[in-house]
N, C-alpha and C positions, 0 to 999 in steps of 0.2 A: 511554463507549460500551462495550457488553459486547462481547467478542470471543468468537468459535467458529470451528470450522474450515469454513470456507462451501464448501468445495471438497468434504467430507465428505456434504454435503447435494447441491450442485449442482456441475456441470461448470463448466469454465472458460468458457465461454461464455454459459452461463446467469448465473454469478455477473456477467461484463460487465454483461450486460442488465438486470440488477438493479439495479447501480449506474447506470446510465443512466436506469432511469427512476424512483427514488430519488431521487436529488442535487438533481435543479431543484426540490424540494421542500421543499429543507434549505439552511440558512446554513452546513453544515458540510462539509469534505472530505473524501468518504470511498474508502475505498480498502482492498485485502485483498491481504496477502503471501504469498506461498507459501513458506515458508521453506525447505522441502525441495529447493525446485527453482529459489529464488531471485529468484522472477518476482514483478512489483507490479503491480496491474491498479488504476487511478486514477481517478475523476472529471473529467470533460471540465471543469469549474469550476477543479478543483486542476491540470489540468495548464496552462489559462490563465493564473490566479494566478501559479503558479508557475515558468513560461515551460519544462516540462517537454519534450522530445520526442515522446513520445505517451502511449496512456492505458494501453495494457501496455507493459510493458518488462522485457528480464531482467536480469539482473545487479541488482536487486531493493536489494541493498546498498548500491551506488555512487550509485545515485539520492537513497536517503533520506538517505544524508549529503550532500548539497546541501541537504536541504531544515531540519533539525537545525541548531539553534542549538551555534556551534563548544564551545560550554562544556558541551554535553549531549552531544557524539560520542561520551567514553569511557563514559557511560552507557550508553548505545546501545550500544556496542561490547560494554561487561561484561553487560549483559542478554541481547546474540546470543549468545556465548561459555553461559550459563546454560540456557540452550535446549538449543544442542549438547551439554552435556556431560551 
């Protein structure tokens, strides 16, 4: 999946709607972080799957390590770290 910053193009609102009506399309979970602001806006599919709380959420970080296989955390952890610095 290529990544860009969707928030760049579209509002947070509009990027919702995009995924909503996106997903039922796709076999896949899609989903866009805000890094800066720490917020994850998810696919009504992925937050099923997943038994998420809902389809935005902030704390953005806390979430996707639930969802992170426990052996990829520090991955994940040293690529956020990589970002920041």
């Amino acid at each position: 999946m290529m990544a860009f910053d969707a928030y760049k193009i579209l509002d947070e609102q509009e990027a919702g709607s995009l995924i909503d009506l996106i997903a039922p399309c796709m076999d896949d979970y899609l989903y866009i972080i805000d890094l800066k602001n720490d917020t994850l806006r998810i696919s009504q599919s992925a937050v099923e799957r997943f038994m998420l709380p809902d389809k935005f959420m902030n704390d953005a970080t806390k979430h996707l390590r639930t969802l992170v296989y426990e052996k990829d955390r520090k991955l994940l952890e040293n690529q956020k770290r990589k970002i920041y610095a």
